[in-house]
N, C-alpha and C positions, 0 to 999 in steps of 0.2 A: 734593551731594545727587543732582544727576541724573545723575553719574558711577557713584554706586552702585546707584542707579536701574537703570541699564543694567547695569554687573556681576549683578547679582542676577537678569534678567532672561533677560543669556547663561548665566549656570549654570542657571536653569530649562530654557531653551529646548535647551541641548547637553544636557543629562540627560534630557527627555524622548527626545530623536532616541536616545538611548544606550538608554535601557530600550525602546522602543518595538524598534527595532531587534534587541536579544538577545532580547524577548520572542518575536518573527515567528521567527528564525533558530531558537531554542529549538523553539518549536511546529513550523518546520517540518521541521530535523532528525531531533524525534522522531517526526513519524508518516512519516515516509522509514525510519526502522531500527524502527518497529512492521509496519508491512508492505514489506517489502525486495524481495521479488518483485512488489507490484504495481509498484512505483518501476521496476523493470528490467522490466516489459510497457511502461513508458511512453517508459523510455529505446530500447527495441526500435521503438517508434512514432515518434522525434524519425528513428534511424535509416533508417528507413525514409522517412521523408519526405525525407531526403538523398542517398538512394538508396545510400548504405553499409552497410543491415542484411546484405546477402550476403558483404560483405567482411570486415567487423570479424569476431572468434574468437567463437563463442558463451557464453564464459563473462565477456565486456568487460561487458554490462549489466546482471548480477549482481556483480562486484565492484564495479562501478560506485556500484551502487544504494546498498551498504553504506558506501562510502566516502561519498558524497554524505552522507548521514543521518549518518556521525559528524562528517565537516566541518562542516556548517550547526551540529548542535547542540553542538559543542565550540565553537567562536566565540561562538556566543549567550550560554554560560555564560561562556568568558572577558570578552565586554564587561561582561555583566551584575558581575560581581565587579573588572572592572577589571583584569584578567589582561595583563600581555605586549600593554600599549596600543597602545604604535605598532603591531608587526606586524596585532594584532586588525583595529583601522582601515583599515589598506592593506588587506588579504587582502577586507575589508568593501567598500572602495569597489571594490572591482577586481571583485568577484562584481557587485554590483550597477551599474556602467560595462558585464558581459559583458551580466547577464543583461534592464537594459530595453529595449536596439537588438534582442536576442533575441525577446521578447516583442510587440517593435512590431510585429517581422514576422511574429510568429504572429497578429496581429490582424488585418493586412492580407491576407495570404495563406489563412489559415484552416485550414494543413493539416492539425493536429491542433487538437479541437474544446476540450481543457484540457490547460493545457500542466502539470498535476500537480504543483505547488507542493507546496499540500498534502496530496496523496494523495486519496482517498475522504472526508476527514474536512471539509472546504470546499472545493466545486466551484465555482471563478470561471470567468466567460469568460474569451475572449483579452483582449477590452477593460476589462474588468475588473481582469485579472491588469498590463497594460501600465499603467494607472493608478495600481494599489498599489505597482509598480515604480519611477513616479516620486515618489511619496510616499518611499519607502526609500533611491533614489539622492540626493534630497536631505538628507536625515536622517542617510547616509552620508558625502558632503562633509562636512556641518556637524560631526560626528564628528570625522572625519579633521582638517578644519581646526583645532579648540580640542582635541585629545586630549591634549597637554603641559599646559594650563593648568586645564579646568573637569571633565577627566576623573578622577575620584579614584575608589582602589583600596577596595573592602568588606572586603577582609580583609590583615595583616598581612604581610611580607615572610616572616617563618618560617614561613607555611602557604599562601602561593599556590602553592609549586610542588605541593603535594600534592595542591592542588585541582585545578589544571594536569592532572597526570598522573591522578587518580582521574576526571575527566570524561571524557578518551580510553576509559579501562576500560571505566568503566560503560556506553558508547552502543555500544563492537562487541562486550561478552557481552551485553548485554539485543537487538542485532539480530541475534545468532549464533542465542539461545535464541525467538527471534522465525521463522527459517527452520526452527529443528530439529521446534519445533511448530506453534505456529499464532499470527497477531496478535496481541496481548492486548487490545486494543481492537477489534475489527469494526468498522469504518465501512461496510462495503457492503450493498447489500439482501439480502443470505442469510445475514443473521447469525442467529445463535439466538435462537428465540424470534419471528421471523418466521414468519407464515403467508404463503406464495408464493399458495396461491389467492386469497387476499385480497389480495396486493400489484399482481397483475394485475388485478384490477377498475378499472375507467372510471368515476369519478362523471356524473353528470350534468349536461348541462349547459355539461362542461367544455371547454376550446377544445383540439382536436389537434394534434400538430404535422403540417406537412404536407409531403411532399418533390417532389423532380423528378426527372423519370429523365431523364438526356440519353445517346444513341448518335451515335456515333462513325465512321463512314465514309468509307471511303478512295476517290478515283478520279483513277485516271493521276497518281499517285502525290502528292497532295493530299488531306488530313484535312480533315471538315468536321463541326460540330455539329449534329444536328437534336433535335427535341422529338416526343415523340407527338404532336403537332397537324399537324409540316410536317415528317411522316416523308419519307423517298426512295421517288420511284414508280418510279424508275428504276433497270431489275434492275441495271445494270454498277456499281452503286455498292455496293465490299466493307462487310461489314460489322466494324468493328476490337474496338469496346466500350462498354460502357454505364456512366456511373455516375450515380449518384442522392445530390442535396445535399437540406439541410433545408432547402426555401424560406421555410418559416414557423415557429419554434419554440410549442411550444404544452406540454399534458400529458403524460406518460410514466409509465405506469406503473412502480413500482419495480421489478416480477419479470416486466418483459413479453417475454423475450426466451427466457424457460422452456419447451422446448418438445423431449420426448422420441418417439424413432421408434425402433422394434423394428431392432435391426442384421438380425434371421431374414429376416425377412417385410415390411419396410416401416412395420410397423401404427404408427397414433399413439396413443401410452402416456402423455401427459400426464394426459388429464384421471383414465387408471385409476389412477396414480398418487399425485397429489393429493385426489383423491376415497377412496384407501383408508381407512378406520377403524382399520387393524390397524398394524401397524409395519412400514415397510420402510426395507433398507439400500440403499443409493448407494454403490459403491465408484466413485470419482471418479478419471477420468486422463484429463487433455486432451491427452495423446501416451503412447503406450504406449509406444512407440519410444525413447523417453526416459525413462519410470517407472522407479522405486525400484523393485528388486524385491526385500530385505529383506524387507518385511513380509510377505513372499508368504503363507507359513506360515500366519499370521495371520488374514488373509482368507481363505484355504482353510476357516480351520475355526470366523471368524464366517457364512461361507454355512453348511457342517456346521450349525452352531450352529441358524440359521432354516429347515433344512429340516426342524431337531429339533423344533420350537415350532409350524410353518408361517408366518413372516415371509416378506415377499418381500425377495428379494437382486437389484439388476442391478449391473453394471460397466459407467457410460455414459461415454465416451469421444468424440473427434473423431476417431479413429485409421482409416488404411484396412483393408478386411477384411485386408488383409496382414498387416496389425500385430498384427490381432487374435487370427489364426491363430498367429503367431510367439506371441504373450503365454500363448495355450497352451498350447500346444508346450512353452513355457520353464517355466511356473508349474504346471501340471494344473488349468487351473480348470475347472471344470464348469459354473456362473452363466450364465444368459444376458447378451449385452449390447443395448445399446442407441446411440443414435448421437445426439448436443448438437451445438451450435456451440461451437468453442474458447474463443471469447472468455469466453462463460457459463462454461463452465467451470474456465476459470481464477478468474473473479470468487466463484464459489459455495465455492471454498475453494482458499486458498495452500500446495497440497500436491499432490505428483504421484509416487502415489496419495495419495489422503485419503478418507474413511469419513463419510457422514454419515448421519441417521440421523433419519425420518419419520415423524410417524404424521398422518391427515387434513392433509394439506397443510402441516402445521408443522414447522421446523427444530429438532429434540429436542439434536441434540447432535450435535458437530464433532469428528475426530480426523485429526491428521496420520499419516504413514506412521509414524512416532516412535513415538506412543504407543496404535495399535492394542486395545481391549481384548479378554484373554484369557481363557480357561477359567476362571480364577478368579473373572474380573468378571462373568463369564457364563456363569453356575450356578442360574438358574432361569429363570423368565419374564422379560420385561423389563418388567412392570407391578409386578413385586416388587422391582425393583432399584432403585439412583439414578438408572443412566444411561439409563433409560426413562422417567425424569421427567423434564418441564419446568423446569430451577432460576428461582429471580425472577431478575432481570438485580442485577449485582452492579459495576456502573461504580464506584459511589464507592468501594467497599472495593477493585478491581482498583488506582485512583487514590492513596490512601492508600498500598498497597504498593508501588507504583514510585516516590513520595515519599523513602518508610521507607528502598526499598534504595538509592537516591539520597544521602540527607541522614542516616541513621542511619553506613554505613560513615565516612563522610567526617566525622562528626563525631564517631564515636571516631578515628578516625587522625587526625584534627586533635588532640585530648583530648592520644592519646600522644605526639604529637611536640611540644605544648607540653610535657608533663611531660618528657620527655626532657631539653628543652633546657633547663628550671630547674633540675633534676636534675646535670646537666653545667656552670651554673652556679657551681651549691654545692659540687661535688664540686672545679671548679677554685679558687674559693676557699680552702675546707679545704687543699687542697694549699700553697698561696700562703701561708695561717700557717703551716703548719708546718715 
């Protein structure tokens, strides 16, 4: 009795660590190949904290990204059905032996503030993240250790390898069509349907975060730290560089980092911006240098478009006047532009160019350089159109369809390749009487 006691006890306990495990790798796979570019800003950020971002080719943290996101989520789904166990297991403990020593040191050292597990969609700290890693590395031993004995397969020998190879499929065309347009899920604060003026308000009351600024100066060739309080009185000491930590974490607002300047003149265009009532377009590119210019076309003749109606149009960018004069040059635009911090701009939409679309401070609606709308789509005003309206938010129907194109292909190709094989069967049989 207390032999089965315990047997029954290890198969609970190795199936939880098995589900628990493909469930995290599943989840965080997928939103790694729903937003593929923000995972390669982050891989750019690990880099850079190694001081290898100048080195590696520019295109390693975008393959990177996509690979990551089909890795994690093809593993997750192999445990979860019990797929190619042992390899599963190993490749599992081995991610998880790289990634919690990883983690410790990001707790300790602090260099990047999340180390992006799971994307935008659950923001852990370091310590946080180093926690759930020991949770996982153990769950992975125990794994690895009973995976011959308490590890059983969900689905039959004539249909895992289909599932095998249709999980590959489906995570690098759903991360392909993920880059060509835009996330399918938004986790960040400039998702649509966000008001930015309202995202930047402070409640009351609430606690800030607070930082420090420290500078850096050199003398007879000796670095030293000072604080505003016990600055250097003394001129011979150079001045090298400042940087500034979170001494105290507190409140942040969600869109507090929003903040447009005329490229012309200097002027600051924020509040005219978010304060319009009318509609205005955002042509978005946080390097020009680097923009798609494809759509050019496009954009050419949604400005046309708002000069037709009286919309306002900018093209706000991080780019130097250089870039902007080349972009030009290259395209004929006419639009004024404007000047963001990179980072926002990359967060406010995973496309370079991408199109968004305002009216009193709300996010109406997102386009990648992909899918640009044209002349056709904008054929009157935009208070007559769809894409002048606010849609309701449509998460669970988005959820449902990535379900559907998950588990509907895969269970008719499962469907045909059972019948196949009854089919092939009976036909060898028939053969065999006669």
């Amino acid at each position: 009795m207390e032999n089965k006691c315990l047997h029954r006890a290890l198969v609970v306990g190795v199936n939880v660590c098995r589900f628990l495990l493909a469930a995290v790798f599943i989840f965080s796979g997928f939103v790694k190949a729903n937003d593929p570019f923000g995972t390669a800003y982050k891989i750019q950020d690990y880099l850079e904290a190694w001081g290898l971002l100048q080195v590696v080719p520019q295109f390693v943290p975008y393959v990177g990204s996509m690979a990551m996101g089909a890795f994690e989520f093809t593993l997750g789904v192999y445990l979860l059905f019990g797929i190619h166990r042992k390899a599963t297991s190993t490749l599992l403990l081995l991610v998880m032996a790289f990634m919690t020593p990883l983690t410790l040191w990001l707790a300790i050292d602090n260099p990047i503030a999340d180390c992006g597990c799971f994307g935008d969609a659950i923001i852990l700290t370091n310590w946080e993240t180093f926690g759930k890693n020991i949770v996982l590395l153990l769950a992975a031993i125990t794994v690895f250790r009973y995976r011959k004995t308490y590890i059983r397969k969900l689905v039959t020998e004539k249909v895992d390898w289909l599932i095998a190879l249709y999980t590959v499929v489906f995570i690098i065309v759903f991360s392909i069509y993920c880059v060509r347009e835009l996330p399918v899920f938004d986790f960040r604060p400039y998702h649509i349907g966000m008001n930015i003026r309202q995202g930047m308000e402070i409640p009351e009351g609430v606690k800030l975060t607070t930082y420090e600024t420290t500078f850096i100066y050199a003398k007879d060739g000796k670095e030293q730290e000072f604080t505003i309080d016990n600055f250097p009185s003394d001129s011979t000491w150079t001045f090298v560089e400042a940087q500034t930590r979170v001494k105290e974490k507190g409140y942040e607002p969600p869109t507090h980092d929003f903040h447009l300047t005329s490229q012309e003149d200097g002027t600051d265009l924020t509040e005219e911006i978010l304060n319009d009532d009318n509609y205005t377009f955002l042509l978005i590119s946080p390097n020009l240098r680097h923009a798609d210019e494809s759509g050019m076309d496009l954009f050419n003749e949604v400005y046309d478009y708002c000069s037709e109606y009286g919309y306002s149009f900018l093209c706000v960018t991080a780019s130097s006047d250089e870039d902007i004069a080349m972009w030009q040059d290259n395209t004929g635009a006419e639009y004024p532009f404007a000047i963001m911090d990179e980072i926002t701009l990359k967060t406010i939409i995973r496309s370079n160019p991408g199109l968004l679309l305002l009216k009193d401070g709300t996010i109406l609606n997102k386009w990648s350089v992909n899918n640009i709308p044209d002349e056709y789509q904008l054929n009157a005003p935009l208070d007559q159109l769809p894409i002048g309206r606010l849609e309701p938010p449509n998460t669970w129907h988005k959820i449902i369809l990535v379900f559907g194109w998950f588990f509907g292909p895969l269970i008719f190709l499962t469907l045909c390749d059972l019948g196949w094989l009854e089919w092939s069967k009976k036909k060898k049989k028939k053969e065999s009487r006669s």
